[in-house]
N, C-alpha and C positions, 0 to 999 in steps of 0.2 A: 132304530138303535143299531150300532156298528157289528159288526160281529168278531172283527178285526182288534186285536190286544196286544201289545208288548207282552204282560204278562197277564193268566189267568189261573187265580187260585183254586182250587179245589177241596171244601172246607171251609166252614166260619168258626172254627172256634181258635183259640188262643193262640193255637200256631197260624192258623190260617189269616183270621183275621188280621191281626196284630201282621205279617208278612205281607198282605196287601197293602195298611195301611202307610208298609214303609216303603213299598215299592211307588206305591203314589207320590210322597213325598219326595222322594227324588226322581220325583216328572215322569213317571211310567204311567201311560195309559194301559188302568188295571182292572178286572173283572174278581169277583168275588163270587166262586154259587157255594150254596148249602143247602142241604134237603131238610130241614131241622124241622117239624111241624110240632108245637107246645101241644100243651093237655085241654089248652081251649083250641085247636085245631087251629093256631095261626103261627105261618111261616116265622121263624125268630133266627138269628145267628146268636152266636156264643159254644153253641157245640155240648159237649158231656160237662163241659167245665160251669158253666153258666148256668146250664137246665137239669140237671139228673149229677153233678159232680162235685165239686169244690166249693160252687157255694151256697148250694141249697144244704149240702151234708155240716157247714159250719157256720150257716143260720141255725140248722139243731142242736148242731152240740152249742152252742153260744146258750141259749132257750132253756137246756137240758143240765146246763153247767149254773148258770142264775138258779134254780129250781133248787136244783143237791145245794144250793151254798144259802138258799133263803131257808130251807127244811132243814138243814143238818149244820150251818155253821154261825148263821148270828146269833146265837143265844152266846155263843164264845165271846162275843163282842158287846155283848147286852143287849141285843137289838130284841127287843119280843114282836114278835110279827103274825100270833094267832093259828090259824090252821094254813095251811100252807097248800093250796091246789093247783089243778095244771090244766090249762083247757089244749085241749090237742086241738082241738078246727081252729083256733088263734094262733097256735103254733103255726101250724103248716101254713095260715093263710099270712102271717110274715114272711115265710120262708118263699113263698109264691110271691111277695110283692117285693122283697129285696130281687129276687130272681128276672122278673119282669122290669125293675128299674135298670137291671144292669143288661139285658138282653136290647132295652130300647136304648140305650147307651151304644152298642156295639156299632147298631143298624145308624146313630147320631152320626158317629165317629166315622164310618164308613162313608154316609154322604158327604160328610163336610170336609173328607179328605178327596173325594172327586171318584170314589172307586166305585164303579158299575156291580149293582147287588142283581144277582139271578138267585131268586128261588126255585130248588129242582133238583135233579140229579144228574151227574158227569160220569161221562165213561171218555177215557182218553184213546184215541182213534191214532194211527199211523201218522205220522207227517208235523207233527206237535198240532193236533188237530184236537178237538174237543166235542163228544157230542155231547147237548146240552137237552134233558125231557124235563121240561117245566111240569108242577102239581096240575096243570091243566088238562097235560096231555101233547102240549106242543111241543115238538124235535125243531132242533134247529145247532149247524155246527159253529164252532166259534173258532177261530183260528188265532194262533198268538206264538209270539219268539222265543218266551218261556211258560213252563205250565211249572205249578209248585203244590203236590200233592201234600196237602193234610187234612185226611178223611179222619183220622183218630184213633180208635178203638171202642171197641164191645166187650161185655162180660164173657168168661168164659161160662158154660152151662155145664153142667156133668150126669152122665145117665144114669148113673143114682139116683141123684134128684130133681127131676125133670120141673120145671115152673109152672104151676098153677095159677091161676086168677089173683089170689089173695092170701094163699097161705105158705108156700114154697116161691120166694120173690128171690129177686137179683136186688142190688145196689137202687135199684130206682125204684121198685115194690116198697124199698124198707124207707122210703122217705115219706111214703106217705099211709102210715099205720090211721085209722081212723081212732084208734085207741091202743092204751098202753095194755100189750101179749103177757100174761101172766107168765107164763114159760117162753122163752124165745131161744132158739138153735141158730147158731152160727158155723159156717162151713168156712174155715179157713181163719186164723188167726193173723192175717198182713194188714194193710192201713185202711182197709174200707170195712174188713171185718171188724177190728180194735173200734174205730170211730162211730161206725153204725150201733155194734154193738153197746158201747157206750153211752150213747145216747137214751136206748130204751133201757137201759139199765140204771140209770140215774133217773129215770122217771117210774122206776118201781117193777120192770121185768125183772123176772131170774134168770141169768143170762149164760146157756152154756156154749163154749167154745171149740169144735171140733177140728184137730189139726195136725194133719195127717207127717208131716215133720215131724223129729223129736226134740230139737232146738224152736223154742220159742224166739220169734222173728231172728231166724235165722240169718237173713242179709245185715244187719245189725250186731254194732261190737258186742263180744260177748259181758261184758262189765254193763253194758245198755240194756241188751239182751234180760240176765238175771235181775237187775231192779227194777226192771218195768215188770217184766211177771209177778214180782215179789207186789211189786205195788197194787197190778190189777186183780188179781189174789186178793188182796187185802181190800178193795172197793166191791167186791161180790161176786166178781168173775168168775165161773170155775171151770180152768183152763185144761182142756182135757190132749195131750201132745201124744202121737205116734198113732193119733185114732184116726184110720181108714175108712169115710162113707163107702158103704157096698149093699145102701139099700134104702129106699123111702116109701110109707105106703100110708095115703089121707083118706081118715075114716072119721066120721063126724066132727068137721071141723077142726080135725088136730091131725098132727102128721109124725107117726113112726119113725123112728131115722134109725137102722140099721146099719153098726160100724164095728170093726177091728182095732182091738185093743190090748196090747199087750198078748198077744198070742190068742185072745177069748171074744168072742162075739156077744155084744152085747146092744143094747137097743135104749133109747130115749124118746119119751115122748114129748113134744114141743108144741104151742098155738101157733105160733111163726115160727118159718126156716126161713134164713137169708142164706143164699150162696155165695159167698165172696171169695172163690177163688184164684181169684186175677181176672186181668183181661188181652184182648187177643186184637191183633190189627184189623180192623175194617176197612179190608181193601176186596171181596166178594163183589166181583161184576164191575170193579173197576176202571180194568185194563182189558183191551181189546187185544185178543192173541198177536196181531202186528205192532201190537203198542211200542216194541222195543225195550219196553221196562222190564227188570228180569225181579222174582221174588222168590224168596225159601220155602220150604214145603208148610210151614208156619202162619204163611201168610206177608212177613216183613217182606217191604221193598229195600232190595241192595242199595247201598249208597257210600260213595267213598266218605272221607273226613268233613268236606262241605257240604255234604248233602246229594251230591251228584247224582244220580241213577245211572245206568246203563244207555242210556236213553239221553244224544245228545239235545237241550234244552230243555229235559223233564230233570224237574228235582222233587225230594221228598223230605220232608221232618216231620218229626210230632211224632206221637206212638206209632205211627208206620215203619219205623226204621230202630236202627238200633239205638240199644241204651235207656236209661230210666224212662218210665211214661211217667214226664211229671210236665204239667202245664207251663209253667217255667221253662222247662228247657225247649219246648216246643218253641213258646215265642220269640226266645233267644235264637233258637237255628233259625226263625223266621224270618228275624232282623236279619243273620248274617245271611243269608241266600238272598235278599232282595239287595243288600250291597254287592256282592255279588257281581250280581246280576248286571248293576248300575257301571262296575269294572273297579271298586274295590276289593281290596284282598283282605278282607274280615276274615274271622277265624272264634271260633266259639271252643272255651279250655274246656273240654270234660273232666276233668281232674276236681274241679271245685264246683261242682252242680250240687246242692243241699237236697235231703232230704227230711220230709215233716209231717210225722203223726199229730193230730192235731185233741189227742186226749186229755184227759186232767191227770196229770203233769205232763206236759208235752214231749213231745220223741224227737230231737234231731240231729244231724249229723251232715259233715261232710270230709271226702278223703278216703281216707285208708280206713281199715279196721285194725287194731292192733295186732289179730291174727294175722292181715294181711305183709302188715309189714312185716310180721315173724317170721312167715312163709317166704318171706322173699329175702331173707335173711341179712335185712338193713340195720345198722347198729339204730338203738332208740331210747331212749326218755319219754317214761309217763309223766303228768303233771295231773292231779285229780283233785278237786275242792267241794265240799258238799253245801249244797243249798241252807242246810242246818244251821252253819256258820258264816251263815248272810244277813245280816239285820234287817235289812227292805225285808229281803223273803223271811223273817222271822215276825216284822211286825205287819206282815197280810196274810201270815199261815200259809203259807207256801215252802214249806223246809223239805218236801221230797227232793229228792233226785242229788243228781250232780254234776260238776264241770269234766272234760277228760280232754286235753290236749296231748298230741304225740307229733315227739318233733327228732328230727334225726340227731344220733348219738353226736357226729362230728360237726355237723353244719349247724345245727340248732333250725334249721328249717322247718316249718309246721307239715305234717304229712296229712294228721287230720284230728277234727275235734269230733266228741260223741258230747250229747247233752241228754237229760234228763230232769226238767225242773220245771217252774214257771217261765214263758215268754223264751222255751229254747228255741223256737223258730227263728224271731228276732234277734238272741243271742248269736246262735250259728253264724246270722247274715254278717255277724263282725267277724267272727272268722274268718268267712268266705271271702271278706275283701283282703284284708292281712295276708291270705294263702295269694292271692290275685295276684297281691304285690309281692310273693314270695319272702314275706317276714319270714321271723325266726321268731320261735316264743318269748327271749328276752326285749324283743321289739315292744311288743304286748306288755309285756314287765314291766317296760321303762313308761309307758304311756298313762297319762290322767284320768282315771273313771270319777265319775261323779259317784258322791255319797249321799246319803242311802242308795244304793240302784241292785235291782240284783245282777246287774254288769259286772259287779265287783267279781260275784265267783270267775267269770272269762280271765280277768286279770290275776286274782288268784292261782288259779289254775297254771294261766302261764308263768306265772313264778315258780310253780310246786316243780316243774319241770326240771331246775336246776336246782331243788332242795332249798328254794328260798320264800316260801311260802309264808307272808306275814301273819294273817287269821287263824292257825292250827300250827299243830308243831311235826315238823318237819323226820319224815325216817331215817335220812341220811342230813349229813355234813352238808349245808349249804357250798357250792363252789364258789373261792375265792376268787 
């Protein structure tokens, strides 16, 4: 085998992969390594996304979501369905076989596009040099014209509550509960706490949420922000905000959590902790001090707007660098660096990258936040439609939430939309292309939704913008 590459990625999962694959594609002899070893002890690419992230966490809530809706909502429907149980070893062992369909999928994609798969671990050496320590033990360096770091990220861990075997977990502990936690502690209210917690909470935990912020999901419009707490409140949540972990201590099988609150020290005892803090760049033992690659006290590798490094023919994407860690945009920089590479001038908009809690009723957004544009003191128009007065969403019992488009006062430009309802992942993605093509909300207005859909509220919405809001009646003077 060559040793020799145009380019060598570092990284199999969704930034990494997905950038080999396209470097191949346009005729690059490309290498691919991952260190990823699954829970049966066999090498896999996909990364946090595929094994421990995105889609083992939304085969549960998928699982956990059918559960809460056959227990608690067809009798609404007339459905009688009896006692209603939940085997948890069938759960997870879905959640293992979707996960290992799409991991053999990767490793598919990878051959059949021509890119050279090393299972192991890379440390990038001077000279765009690669050393390469296979699970066996073998070194061996690899040499190549570009190298495109996406190693990922890891959870962060905090000295409060240090992780245990089975009862103070991280994000990847809490996928696989052997049973549903009578009392469950979550550390951190963002999208792996919300989602994780979620899950075991729809299957009959008591779910408290500890978060050390005083704005629930703070990076989120504040109109987002207060009807999601309002709503997860009202599903069993009980959201405890400005509370400071500053202590854990596991005694027969349950675990103490010691936090600040409100000025008073006060404690909780839990079956399971999850720590969902965030997470942090996995770039530890990466780079070889002459590597040339330069990184923040953080961890993040510098990179200009394409992904660049410091480090001529070293680049980086994916949660190693700046900006959201969201799997999405990992792959998207992916794409643009191996064009690139190839000597197009791609360019990846950070302005319109989505983001998606993937709860019941779903969390998403992209763009501004209305603060944002306050702050920056842009003339604007809200437009906002509730789910309530959507007939799709009124005849699947789906009426939470609602639509929120903000578009500039003079240009009618879209800055950005907040969602909270059914299917606002998908909804947003209409957004996001409309913002792509720099529409203006009345663009939206003038355009054909299908009926019943609850698409309708997007178009709504964008009408409210201008006071022309057909489904609800309007606060101000529609503009002539």
């Amino acid at each position: 085998m060559s040793n020799k590459f145009d380019v060598v990625v570092i990284g199999g999962g969704p930034g990494g992969y997905v950038a080999a694959i396209r470097c191949a594609q346009l005729g690059l002899n490309t290498a691919c390594i991952d260190k990823w070893i699954n829970k049966d002890g066999k090498p896999v690419f996909g990364g946090t996304c595929l094994n421990v992230g995105c889609i083992p966490s939304k085969a549960l809530l998928d699982t956990s979501h059918k559960y809460e809706e056959a227990k608690h909502e067809f009798d609404l429907h007339g459905i009688g369905a009896g006692d209603i149980t939940i085997d948890i070893s069938k759960m997870l062992a879905r959640k293992d076989q979707v996960v290992k369909n799409l991991t053999m999928g990767v490793a598919g994609l990878l051959k059949g596009n021509g890119v050279t798969a090393f299972e192991g671990v890379a440390k990038v050496l001077a000279g765009k040099k690669v050393e390469f320590t296979a699970h066996n033990g073998e070194v061996q360096t690899l040499e190549a014209e570009n190298i495109i770091i996406a190693t990922g990220s890891v959870p962060f861990n905090i000295p409060p509550a240090p992780l245990t075997e089975d009862i103070i977990v991280d994000s990847t502990g809490a996928l696989e509960f052997k049973s549903v936690p009578a009392r469950l502690g979550v550390i951190g209210a963002g999208v792996i706490g919300l989602e994780l917690g979620s899950v075991w909470g729809r299957l009959g935990a008591k779910v408290t949420v500890l978060e050390a912020q005083d704005k629930f999901l703070h990076v989120a419009d504040s109109a987002v922000s207060k009807e999601a707490q309002k709503l997860f409140t009202k599903q069993g949540m009980d959201i405890r905000l400005g509370a400071r972990v500053t202590g854990s201590e596991v005694k027969d099988g349950q675990v103490t959590v010691t936090f600040q609150e409100g000025g008073e020290e006060k404690k909780e005892t839990f079956d399971k902790l999850i720590v969902a803090v965030g997470r942090k760049p996995y770039t530890e033992g990466l780079l070889a001090a002459d590597s040339g690659v330069s990184m923040d006290e953080r961890g993040f590798i510098h990179v200009d707007e394409t992904c660049k490094t410091s480090a001529p023919g070293i680049w980086a994407i994916g949660d190693v660098v700046r900006g959201p860690m969201l799997a999405h945009k990992a792959s998207e920089e992916g794409v643009m660096v191996a064009e690139r590479i190839h000597g197009h001038k791609a360019q990846l908009n950070y302005d319109v990258i989505p983001s998606v809690i993937y709860t019941t009723p779903e969390i998403a957004w992209v763009g501004k936040t209305e603060e944002q544009v306050k702050a920056e003191g842009e003339p604007y128009n809200v437009g906002m439609f509730p789910f309530a007065a959507v007939g799709r969403a009124m005849a699947s019992n789906t009426t939470d939430g609602f639509v929120k488009i903000i578009a500039h006062a003079d240009t009618d430009r879209i800055l950005g939309a907040h969602i909270v309802g059914p299917n606002a992942g998908d909804l947003c993605q209409q957004i996001v292309i409309a913002m792509e093509f720099g529409s203006s909300a009345e663009d939206i207005g003038m355009m054909v939704f299908a009926h019943p859909t609850v698409s309708e509220a997007v178009h709504e919405a964008a009408l409210a913008v201008s006071n022309s809001a057909i489904h609800k009646v309007n606060r101000r003077p529609a503009k002539k």
